[in-house]
Structure formats: C-alpha cells, structure tokens
C-alpha positions in Angstrom: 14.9 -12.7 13.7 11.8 -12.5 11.7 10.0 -9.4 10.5 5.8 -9.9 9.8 2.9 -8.2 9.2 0.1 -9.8 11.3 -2.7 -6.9 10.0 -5.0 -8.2 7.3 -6.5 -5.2 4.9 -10.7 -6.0 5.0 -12.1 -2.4 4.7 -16.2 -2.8 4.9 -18.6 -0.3 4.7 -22.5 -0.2 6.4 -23.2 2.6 3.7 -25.7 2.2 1.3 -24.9 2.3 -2.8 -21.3 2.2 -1.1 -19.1 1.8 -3.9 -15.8 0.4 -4.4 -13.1 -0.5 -7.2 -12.6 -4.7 -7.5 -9.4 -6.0 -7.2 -7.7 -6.9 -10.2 -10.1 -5.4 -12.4 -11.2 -1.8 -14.0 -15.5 -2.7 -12.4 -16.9 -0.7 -9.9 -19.5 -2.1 -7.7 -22.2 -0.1 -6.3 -23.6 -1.9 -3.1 -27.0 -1.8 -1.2 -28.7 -4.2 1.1 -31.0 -6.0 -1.7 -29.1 -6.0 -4.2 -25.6 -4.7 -6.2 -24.8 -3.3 -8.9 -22.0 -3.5 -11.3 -21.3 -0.4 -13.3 -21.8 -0.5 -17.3 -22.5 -4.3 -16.7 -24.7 -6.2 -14.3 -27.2 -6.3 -11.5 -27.3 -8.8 -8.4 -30.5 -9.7 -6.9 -30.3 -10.9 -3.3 -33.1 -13.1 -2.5 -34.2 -11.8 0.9 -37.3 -10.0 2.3 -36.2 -6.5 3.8 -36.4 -4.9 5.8 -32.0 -5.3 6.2 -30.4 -4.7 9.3 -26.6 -4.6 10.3 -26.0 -4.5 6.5 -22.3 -4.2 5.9 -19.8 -5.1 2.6 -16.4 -6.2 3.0 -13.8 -6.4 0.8 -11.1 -9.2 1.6 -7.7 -7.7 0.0 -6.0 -10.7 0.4 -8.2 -12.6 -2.0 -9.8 -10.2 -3.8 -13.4 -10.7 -2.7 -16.3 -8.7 -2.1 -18.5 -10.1 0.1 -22.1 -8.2 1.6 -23.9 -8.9 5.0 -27.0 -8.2 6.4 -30.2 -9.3 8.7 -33.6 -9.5 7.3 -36.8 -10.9 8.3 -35.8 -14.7 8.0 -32.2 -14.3 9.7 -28.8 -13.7 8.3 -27.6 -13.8 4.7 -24.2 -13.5 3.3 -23.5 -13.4 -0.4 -19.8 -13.3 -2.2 -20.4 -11.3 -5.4 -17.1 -10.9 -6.3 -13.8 -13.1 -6.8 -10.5 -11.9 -8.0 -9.9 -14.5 -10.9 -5.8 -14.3 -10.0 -4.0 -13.5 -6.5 -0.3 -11.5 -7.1 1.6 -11.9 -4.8 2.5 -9.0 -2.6 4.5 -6.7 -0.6 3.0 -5.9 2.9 3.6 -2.2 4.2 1.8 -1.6 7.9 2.2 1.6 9.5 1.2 0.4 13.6 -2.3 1.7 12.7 -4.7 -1.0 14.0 -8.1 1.2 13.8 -11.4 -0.7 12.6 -11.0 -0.3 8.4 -14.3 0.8 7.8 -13.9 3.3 4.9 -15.8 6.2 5.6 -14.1 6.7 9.2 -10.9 6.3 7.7 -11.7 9.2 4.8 -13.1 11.0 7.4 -10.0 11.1 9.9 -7.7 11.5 7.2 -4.8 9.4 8.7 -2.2 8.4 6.3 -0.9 5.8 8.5 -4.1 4.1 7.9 -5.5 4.8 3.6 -1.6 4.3 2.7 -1.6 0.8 3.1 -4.7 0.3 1.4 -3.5 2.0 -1.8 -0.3 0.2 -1.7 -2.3 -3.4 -1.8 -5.3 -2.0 -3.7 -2.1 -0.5 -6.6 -0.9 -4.2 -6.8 -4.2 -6.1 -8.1 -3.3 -3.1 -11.0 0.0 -3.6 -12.0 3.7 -3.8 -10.7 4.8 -1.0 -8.6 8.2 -2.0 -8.6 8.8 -0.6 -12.2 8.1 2.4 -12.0 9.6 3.8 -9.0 12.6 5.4 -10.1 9.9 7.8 -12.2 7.0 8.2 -10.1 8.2 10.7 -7.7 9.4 12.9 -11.1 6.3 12.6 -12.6 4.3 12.9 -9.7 6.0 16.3 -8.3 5.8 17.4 -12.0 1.7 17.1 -11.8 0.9 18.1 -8.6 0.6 22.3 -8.3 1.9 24.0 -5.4 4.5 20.8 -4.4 6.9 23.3 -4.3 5.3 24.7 -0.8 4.1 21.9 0.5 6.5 18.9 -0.2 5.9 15.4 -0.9 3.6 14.3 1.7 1.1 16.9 0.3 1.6 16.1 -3.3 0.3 12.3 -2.3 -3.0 13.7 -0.4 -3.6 15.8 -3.7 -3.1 12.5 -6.0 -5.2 10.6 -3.2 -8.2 13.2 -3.6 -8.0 14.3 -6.9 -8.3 10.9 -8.0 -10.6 8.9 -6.3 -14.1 8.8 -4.6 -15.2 6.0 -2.0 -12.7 3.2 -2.4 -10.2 4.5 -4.8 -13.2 4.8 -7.2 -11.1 6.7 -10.4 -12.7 10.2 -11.2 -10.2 12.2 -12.9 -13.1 15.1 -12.6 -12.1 16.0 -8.9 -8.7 17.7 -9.9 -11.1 20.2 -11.5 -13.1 20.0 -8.8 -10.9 20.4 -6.1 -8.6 23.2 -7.6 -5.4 21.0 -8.3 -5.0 21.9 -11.6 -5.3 18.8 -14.5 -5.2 15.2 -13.8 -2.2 13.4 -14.6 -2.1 12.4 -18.7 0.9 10.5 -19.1 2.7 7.5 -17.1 1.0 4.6 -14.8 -2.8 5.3 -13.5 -2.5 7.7 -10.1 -3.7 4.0 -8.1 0.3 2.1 -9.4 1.7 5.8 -9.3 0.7 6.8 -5.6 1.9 3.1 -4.8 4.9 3.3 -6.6 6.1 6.9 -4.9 5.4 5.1 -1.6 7.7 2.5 -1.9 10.9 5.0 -3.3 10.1 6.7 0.5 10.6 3.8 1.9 13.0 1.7 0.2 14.6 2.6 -3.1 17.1 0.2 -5.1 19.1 2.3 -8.4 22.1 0.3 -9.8 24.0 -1.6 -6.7 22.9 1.4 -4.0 19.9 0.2 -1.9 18.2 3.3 0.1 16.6 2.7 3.4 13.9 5.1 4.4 15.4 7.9 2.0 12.1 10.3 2.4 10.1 8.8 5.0 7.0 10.9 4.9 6.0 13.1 8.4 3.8 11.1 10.5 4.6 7.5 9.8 7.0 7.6 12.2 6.9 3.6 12.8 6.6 0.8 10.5 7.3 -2.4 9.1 7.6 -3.6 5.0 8.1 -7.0 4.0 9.2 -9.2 0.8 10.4 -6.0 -1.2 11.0 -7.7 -3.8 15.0 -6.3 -6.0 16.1 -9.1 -9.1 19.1 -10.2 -6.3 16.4 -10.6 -3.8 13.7 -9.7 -0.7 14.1 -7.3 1.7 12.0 -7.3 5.1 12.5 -4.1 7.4 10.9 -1.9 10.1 11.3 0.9 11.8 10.5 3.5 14.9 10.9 6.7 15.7 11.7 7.5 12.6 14.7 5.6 12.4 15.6 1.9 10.8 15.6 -0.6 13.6 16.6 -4.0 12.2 16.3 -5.8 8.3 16.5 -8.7 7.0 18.0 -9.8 3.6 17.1 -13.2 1.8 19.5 -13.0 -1.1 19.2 -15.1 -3.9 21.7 -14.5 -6.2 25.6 -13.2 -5.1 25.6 -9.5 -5.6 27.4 -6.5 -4.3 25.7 -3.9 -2.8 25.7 -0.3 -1.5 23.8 0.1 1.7 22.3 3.9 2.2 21.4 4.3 5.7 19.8 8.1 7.3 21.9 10.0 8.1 21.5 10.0 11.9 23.1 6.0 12.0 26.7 5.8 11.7 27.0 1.8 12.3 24.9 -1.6 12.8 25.8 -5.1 13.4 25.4 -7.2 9.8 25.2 -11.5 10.6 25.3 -14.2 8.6 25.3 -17.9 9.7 25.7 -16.6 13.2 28.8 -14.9 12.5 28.9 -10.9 13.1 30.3 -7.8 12.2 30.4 -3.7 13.3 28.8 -2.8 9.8 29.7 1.3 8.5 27.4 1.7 5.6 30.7 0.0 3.1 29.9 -1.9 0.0 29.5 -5.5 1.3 28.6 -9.0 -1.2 25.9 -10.6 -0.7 26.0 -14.4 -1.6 23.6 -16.2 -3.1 21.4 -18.6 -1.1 22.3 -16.7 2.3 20.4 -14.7 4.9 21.8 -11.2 5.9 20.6 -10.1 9.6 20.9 -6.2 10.3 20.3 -4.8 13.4 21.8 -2.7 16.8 21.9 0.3 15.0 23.9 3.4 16.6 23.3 7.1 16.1 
C-alpha cells in the first residue's frame, strides 16, 4: 500500500508586471513580456522584437524556478530567470483539486482546496514548519479579530489576505487595508505561520500522542499528506469524506505511541510484516526499521 501525490505545484500567470515571491528567498520579481524585473535589485532584458504573444511565467515549485514564455516576431523564446540555489526537501499536502494553477483564477475563485497547497510548499522554501506548530494556531487565533465568530477556517483567509498580494507577495499594509486589525508582530512570518497552522489541522504530534485530522478545516473534505516528517519517523495519510481512510508509518527509531483518531472511528486494522491486528486507538510500539500499515477503518 503506497500513498503519493502525483500533482506537481507550477502556478503561471499570462498577466503582465505579474509578480511573484522566489522560492527560497526574500526577492520579488515583477514580470512582463520584454523584460523582468527584480525589486530593489536588478533588471532582465529579453532579447526579442515584440510584439509578444501567448506570454505566460511559470513558476516550477519543485525546483524553485521561474521561468517566462512568449511568441514574438522571430518565434518562441523561453528564458529561466530564476534558480533556487538549494532544494528542501518537502512534505506534499494535495486536496483532489486538479484545476489549471494559473494564479489569478485561483485568487479569483477563492478555493482553499486549491491556494492551500501552494502556501504549504511556497512556507517551506522559508523555513521549517514543523517547529512551530504546537504555537501557530495560539498565536494565530490571538491576531486574527473576530476568530471568535468565525473559527479557524476564517482566521486563515484573513492571514491569506491580509498578508499577501499576487503570489504570496508580503504587504503587511492590507490588514489596514482590509479592516483586520494589525498585522502580526511577533512569531514566524504569516507565509511559515499559515503553513504551520495547516499542518496541526491535519496531523499534530505533542509528546508520544499523534493526532490524525484533529481540525480538519470545512471544505477539504478529501485529501492526501505525505512524508510528515516526527524525530521517530514519516507519516503518509489520506483521507475522504471527511474521515481517515488508510496511513502508513515508516518508523525509524522504536517508539511508543498514542494514536488519536476522530471521533466517528472506533477501530482499524494496524499490519506489520504481513501480520494483522483489530487496532482500538491503544498505545502501540513502533520498532525501529519497520513499516506500520493502517487501514479498514470502522465508524
């Protein structure tokens, strides 16, 4: 039983002076069909004769590159004017959206299932949203006005607009803007915070207790994340209907741990090494080197 992610995150854009934030860096790229430009810093000629047609820029978010598109008098150019210098290596979340990335559609519909993933990967080129999960959802509630009427799933759209412009572009002036109140002055940038708070909703480890799908947010009712990465080990799991479906554990030290289920499952079946067992949510050890299979679970 394997769990993967087949999607591949390449938002593009045929806007021009679109703008986007570069992987793995604090730049901002402002791109048009002859040329781009690279805030505070640079400017990048292309050497074509306009007029462009088809223009489009794409950024690859596996690799970190930014690359622009476009027909002109003389035929088709392609130019890569950006490289991430390092690759991290990352945790894939997909929410079964499998719409055409192309930015402005996406802002425009306003579909969680599809920007979510984006800010997840774009969070990681930042910094490591696995440290400060525990806190982000404190902090984050704490920032936020009105969370208290309209829960966690609209404190992350405020973050999401209060903080960014085009693609996750950082403009702490919309909070102002928008009516939320001041922008967040303390703890990671909103980018690893938003990131972070998505992961605790989906899969939150504190001491030996490991939380499946504790505060799955409305709407994102189906689902798969893969190589969650805990000190003992990975964690690969999906989900429908709202409800845990099957996980996989790839365990590298021996550990004991705590499995937190929802509350609507009373049981699964847990194998290892082709050997099975009716599994009731107990404290189980994990041994080291060993692959833990999780699945048929019963309401």
């Amino acid at each position: 039983m394997q769990i993967q992610i087949a999607e591949r995150l390449r938002p593009f854009s045929h806007q021009f002076g679109a703008r986007c934030l570069l992987p793995g860096s604090d730049k901002v790229a402002c791109i048009y069909p002859a040329f781009a430009e690279f805030k505070g810093e640079r400017k990048i000629i292309f050497p074509i004769q306009g007029p462009v047609k088809r223009f489009s820029s794409t950024l690859n978010l596996d690799t970190g590159k930014l690359t622009v598109f476009g027909h002109y008098q003389s035929g088709y150019y392609k130019e890569d004017i950006f490289s991430a210098e390092k690759v991290p290596i990352f945790e894939r979340v997909s929410f079964g959206c499998h719409k055409a990335q192309n930015w402005e559609a996406m802002r425009q519909r306003g579909s969680m299932a599809e920007w979510l993933p984006h800010w997840h990967r774009m969070a990681q080129w930042k910094g490591d949203i696995t440290r400060v999960e525990v806190a982000a959802e404190d902090t984050l509630l704490g920032q936020c006005q009105r969370v208290d009427r309209f829960g966690l799933e609209q404190a992350v759209k405020n973050l999401f607009e209060g903080s960014f412009e085009d693609y996750f572009v950082p403009t702490p002036e919309r909070w102002e803007w928008l009516g939320l109140g001041l922008p967040p002055t303390d703890g990671p940038c909103p980018l690893v915070q938003g990131a972070a708070l998505l992961r605790s909703a989906l899969i939150r480890s504190e001491g030996e207790n490991l939380h499946f799908l504790p505060k799955l947010p409305q709407g994102l009712v189906c689902g798969r994340y893969i190589d969650a990465k805990f000190p003992w080990g990975t964690v690969h799991f999906e989900w429908t209907k709202g409800l845990l479906r099957r996980a996989v554990l790839v365990v590298s030290k021996t550990v004991t741990i705590q499995f937190h289920f929802q509350k609507e499952l009373e049981n699964c079946r847990l194998r290892k090494d082709g050997k099975e067992q009716v599994f009731n949510n107990n404290a189980v050890q994990l041994e080291e080197r060993s692959t833990y299979y999780l699945d048929h679970f019963q309401k």
